[in-house]
C-alpha positions in Angstrom: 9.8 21.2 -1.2 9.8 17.4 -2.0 12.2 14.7 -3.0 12.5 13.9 -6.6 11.8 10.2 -7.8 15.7 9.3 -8.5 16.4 10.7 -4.7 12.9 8.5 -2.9 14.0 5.1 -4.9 18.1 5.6 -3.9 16.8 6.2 -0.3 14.4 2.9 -0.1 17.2 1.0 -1.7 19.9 2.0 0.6 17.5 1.6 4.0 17.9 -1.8 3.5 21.8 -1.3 3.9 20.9 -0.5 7.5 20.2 -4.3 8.3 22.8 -6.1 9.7 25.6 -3.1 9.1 27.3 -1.0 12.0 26.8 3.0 11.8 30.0 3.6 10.0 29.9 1.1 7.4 26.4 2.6 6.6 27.7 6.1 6.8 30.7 5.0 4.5 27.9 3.4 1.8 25.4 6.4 1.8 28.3 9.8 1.4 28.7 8.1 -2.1 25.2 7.1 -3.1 23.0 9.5 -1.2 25.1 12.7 -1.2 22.4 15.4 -0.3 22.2 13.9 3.0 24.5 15.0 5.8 26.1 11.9 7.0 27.4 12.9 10.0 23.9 12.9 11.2 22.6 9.6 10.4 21.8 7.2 13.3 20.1 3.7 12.1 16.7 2.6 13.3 16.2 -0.7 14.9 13.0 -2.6 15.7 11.9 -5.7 15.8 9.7 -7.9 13.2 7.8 -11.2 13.5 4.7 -13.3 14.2 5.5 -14.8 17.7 9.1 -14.4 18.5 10.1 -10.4 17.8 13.5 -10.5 16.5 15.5 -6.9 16.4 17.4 -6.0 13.4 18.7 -2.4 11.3 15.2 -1.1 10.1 16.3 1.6 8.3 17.9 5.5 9.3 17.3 8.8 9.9 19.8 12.1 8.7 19.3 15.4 8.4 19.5 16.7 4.7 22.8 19.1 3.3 23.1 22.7 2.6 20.4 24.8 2.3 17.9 22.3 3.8 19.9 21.4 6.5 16.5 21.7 8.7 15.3 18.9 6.8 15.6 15.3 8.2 14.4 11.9 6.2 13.5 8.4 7.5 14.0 5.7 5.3 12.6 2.6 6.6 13.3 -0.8 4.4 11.0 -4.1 3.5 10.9 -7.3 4.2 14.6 -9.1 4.6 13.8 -12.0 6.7 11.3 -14.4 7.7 10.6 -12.4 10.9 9.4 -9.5 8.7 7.4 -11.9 6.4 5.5 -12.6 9.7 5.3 -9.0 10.4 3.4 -8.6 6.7 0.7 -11.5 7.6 -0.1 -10.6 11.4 -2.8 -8.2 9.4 -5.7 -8.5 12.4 -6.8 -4.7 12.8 -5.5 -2.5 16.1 -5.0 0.8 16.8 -2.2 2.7 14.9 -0.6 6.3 15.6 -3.9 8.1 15.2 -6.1 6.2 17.2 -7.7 4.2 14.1 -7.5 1.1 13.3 -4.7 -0.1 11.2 -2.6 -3.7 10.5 -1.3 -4.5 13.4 2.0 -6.3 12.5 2.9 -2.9 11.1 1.9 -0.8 14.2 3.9 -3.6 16.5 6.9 -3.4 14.3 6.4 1.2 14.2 5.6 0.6 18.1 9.0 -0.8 18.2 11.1 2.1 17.0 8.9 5.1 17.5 10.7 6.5 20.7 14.1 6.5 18.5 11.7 9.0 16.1 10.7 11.3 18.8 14.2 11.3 20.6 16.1 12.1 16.9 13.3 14.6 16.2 13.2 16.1 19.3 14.7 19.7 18.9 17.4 19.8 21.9 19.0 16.3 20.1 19.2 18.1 16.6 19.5 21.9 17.5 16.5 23.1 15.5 13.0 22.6 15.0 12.2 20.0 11.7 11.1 22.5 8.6 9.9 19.1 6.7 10.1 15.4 7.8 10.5 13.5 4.8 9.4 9.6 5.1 9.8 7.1 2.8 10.4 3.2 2.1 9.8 -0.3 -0.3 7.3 -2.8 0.3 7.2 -3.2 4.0 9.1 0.2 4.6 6.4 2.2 2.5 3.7 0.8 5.2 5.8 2.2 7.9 7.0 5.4 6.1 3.3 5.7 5.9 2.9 5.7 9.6 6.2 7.7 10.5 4.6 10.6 8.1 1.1 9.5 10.4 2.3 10.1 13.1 4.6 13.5 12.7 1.6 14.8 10.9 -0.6 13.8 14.0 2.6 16.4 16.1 1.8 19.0 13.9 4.9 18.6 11.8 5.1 19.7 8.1 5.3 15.4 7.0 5.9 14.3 3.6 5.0 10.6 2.7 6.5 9.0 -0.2 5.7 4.9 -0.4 7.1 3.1 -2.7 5.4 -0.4 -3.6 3.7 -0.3 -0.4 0.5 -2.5 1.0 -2.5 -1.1 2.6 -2.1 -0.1 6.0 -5.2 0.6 7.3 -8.9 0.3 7.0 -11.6 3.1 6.0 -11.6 5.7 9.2 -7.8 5.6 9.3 -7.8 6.1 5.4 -10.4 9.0 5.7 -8.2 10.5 8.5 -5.2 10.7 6.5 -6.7 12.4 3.3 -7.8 15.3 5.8 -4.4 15.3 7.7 -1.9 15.4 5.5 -1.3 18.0 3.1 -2.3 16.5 -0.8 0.7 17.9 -2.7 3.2 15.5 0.1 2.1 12.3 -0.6 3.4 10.1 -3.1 2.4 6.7 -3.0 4.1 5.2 -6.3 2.8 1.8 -7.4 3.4 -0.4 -10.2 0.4 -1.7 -12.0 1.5 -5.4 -11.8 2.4 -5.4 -8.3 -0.1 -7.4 -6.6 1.5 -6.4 -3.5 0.3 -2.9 -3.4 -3.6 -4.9 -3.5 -3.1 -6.5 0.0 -4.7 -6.6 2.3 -7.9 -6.7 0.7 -10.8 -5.0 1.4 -11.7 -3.4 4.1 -7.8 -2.4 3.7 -7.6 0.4 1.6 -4.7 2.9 1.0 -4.3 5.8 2.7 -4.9 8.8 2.1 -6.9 7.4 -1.0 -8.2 10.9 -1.6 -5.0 11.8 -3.5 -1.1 11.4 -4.2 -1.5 8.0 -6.3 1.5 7.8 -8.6 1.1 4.8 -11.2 4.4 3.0 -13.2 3.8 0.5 -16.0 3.4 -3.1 -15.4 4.4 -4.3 -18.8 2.3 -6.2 -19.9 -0.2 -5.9 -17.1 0.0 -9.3 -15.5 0.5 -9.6 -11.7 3.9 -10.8 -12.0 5.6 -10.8 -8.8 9.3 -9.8 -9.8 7.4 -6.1 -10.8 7.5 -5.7 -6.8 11.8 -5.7 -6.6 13.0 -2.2 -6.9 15.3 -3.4 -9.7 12.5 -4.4 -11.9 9.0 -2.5 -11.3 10.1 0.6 -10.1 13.7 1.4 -11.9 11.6 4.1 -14.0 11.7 6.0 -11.1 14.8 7.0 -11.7 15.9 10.3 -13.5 11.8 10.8 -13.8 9.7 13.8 -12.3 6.9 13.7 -10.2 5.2 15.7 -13.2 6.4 13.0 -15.6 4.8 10.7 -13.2 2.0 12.2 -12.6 0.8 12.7 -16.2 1.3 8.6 -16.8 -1.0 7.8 -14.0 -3.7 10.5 -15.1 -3.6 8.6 -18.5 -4.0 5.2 -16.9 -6.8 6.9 -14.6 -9.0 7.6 -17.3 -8.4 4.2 -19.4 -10.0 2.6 -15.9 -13.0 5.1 -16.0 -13.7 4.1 -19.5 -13.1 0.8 -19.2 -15.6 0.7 -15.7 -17.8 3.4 -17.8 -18.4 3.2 -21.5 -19.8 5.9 -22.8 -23.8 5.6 -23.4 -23.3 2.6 -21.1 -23.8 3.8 -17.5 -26.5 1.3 -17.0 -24.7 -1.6 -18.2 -22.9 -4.5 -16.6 -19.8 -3.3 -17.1 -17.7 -6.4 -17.0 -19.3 -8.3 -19.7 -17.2 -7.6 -22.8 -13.8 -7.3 -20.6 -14.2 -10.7 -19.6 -14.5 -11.9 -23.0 -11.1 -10.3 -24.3 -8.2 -12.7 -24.4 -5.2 -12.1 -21.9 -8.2 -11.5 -18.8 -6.3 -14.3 -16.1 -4.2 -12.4 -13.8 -4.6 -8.9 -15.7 -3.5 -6.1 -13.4 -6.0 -3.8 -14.6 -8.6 -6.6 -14.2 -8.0 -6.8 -10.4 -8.0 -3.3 -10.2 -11.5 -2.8 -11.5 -12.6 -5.6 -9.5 -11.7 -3.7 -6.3 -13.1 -0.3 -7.8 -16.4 -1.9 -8.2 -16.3 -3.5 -4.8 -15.2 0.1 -3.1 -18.2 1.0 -5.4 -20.7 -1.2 -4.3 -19.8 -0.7 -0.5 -20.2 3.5 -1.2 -23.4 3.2 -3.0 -24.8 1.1 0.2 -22.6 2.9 3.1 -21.7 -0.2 4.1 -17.9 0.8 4.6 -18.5 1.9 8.3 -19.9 -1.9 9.0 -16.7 -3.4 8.0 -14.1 -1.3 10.2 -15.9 -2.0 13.3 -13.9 -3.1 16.2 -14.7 -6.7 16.0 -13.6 -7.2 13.4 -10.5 -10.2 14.0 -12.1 -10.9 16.9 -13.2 -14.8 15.4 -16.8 -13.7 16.0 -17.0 -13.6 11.9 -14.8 -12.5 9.0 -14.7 -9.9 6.8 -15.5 -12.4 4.0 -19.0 -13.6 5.4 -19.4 -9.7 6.1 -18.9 -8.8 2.3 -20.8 -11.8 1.3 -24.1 -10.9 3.3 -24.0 -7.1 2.5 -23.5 -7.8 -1.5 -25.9 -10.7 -1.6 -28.4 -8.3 0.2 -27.4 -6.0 -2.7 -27.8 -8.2 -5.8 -31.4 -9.6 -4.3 -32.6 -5.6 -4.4 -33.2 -5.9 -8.5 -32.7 -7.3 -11.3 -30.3 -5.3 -12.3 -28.4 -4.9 -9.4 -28.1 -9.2 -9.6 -26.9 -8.8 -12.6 -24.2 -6.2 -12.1 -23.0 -9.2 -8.8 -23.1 -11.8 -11.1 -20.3 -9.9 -13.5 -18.4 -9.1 -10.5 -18.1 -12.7 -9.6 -17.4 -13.9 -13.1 -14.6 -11.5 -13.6 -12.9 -12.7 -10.7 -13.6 -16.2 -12.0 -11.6 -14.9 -15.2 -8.8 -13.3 -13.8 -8.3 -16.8 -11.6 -7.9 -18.4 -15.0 -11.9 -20.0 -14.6 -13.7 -17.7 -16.8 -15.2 -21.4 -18.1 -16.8 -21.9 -14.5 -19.7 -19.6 -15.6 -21.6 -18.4 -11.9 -25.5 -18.0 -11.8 -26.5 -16.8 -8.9 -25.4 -13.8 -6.6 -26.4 -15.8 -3.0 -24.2 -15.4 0.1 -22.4 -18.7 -0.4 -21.5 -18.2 -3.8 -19.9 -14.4 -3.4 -18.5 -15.6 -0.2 -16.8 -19.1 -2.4 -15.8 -16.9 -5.3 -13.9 -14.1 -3.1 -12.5 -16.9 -1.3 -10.7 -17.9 -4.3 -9.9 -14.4 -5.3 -8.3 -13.8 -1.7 -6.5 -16.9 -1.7 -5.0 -16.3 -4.8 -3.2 -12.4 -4.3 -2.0 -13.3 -0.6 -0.2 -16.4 -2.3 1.5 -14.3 -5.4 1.6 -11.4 -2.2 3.5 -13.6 -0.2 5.8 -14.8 -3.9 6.7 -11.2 -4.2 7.5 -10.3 -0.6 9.9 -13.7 -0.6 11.3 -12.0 -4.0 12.9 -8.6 -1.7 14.0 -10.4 1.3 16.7 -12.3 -0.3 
């Protein structure tokens, strides 16, 4: 059985208690604030974080849960608290995570770091029994490596739960794909805010994982990227004393206003970004963004051109995944009219949500798409980077 919301957001807040605390001034915090976990059993995680110069800090802890689910354990990993973890978030060249796929490597070093504490707390002659459910979860930075930690006990066979909270991608397409087939649909719970611009980055070919399900949305006021919505305190507090149900039926509302909005009725044919970018309020909409990457995921389906953008070179300097994306779609807008047209609305609505939507674009070539997502890319990793800055003090 899963964690409820109020018990996931407590646990991500307190992981970042472990940082910098001994065991038994953590054990002391957590009887009081987290008291469905047995605290005798807690042990804190530490791994190391950073660009060049790995520095090793409290990551988080594990502990078995109380009473009747005493066979249950948690790990609660935190986010970013220093400037050795904000290096962590940027080193986001591909390599091989837990599975064998290729996910961001700063967040397989930094799971790399601390995965032998996993197997020796898991292991069942350290904790007397065999795991029923391994329940992993964290904020920001944590929810990337919660996703992993639920990665890799599904990957043992274990009954793994994931629930990320405000979490980036972690991995590109094939590790994404994996995941929806590995992990059991009713334990994942990846909660995002719709004005957290964190939970966009990386960009594409980054996508969530698993995608296929287990997407829980929270309102983002009102729907600007707004970097204080990535705090705990601010864009996920309505976690607490909801339901996963609660949840769930908000974000199956919010699903279907981005259908209709990417498919008006009577409309399938049309460029569906012409009247949005019209509306006032279009520079750094949330739900603007968010089409804008469903109608690049689109685009990349329709020509199963994913596969060509997880390939191993990819970080390698031989070329980036912008001039990639830039010759596949300009391949795509030169196939027909309509087709150009559809790229030209795509590029325009980025100019809008960068606040340009005067800086009308006329042609779909490989420069321009490549220019314009330039712009786009430049722009989220800077409010990203706001945001992450935001948690770690």
């Amino acid at each position: 059985m899963e964690l409820n919301p109020t018990q996931i957001h407590r646990l991500c807040d307190e992981a970042y208690a472990a940082n910098g605390v001994s065991l038994n001034a953590l054990i002391d915090r957590v009887k009081y604030s987290l008291p469905f976990l047995e605290k005798d059993s807690l042990r804190i995680i530490t791994a190391t974080s950073g660009l060049f110069s790995p520095v090793l800090s409290g990551f988080g802890f594990m502990a078995r849960l109380n009473g009747g689910r005493s066979t249950e354990i948690v790990i609660a990993t935190r986010g970013t608290a220093s400037l050795a973890d904000a290096g962590t978030d940027i080193n986001a060249v591909p390599a091989p995570g837990p599975t064998g796929h290729l996910i961001h490597q700063g967040f397989g070093t930094t799971f790399k770091s601390y995965v032998r504490q996993l197997n020796e707390f898991i292991k069942q002659q350290n904790l007397g029994f065999k795991p029923t459910a391994v329940h992993c979860m964290g904020h920001s930075l944590g929810g990337a490596l919660a996703n992993l930690n639920a990665a890799a006990c599904a990957e043992l066979g274990m009954n793994s739960y994931l629930y990320s909270v405000a979490a980036p991608r972690v991995g590109l397409v094939p590790y994404a794909e994996h995941l929806s087939k590995k992990m059991n649909a009713a334990h994942v719970y990846r909660v995002a805010n719709e004005s957290d611009i964190v939970t966009m980055v990386p960009c594409y070919p980054f996508v969530h994982s698993p995608y296929v399900h287990g997407t829980y949305l929270l309102d983002g006021g009102m729907l600007k990227i707004n970097p204080m919505q990535h705090t705990l305190g601010n864009g996920y507090k309505t976690m607490v004393n909801s339901s996963w149900k609660q949840i769930e039926s908000l974000t199956q509302g919010k699903k279907q206003q981005m259908h209709n909005s990417l498919f008006v009725a009577n409309r399938q044919d049309a460029n569906y970004f012409e009247q949005i970018i019209k509306m006032p309020g279009a520079m750094f909409s949330g739900r603007l963004l968010k089409m804008i990457n469903m109608a690049i995921h689109d685009m990349m389906t329709r020509l199963g051109a994913q596969s060509l953008l997880s390939v191993s070179q990819y970080g390698t300097g031989a070329f980036t995944v912008l001039d990639q994306m830039a010759e596949i779609l300009a391949r795509y807008a030169q196939a027909s009219h309509q087709k150009s047209k559809e790229m030209r609305g795509l590029l325009n609505a980025v100019m809008a949500y960068l606040g340009r939507a005067n800086t009308a674009v006329k042609d779909a070539s490989m420069a321009t798409i490549r220019w314009v997502f330039g712009l786009l890319y430049q722009s989220v990793n800077a409010m990203a980077r706001q945001a992450i800055q935001l948690v770690g003090r």
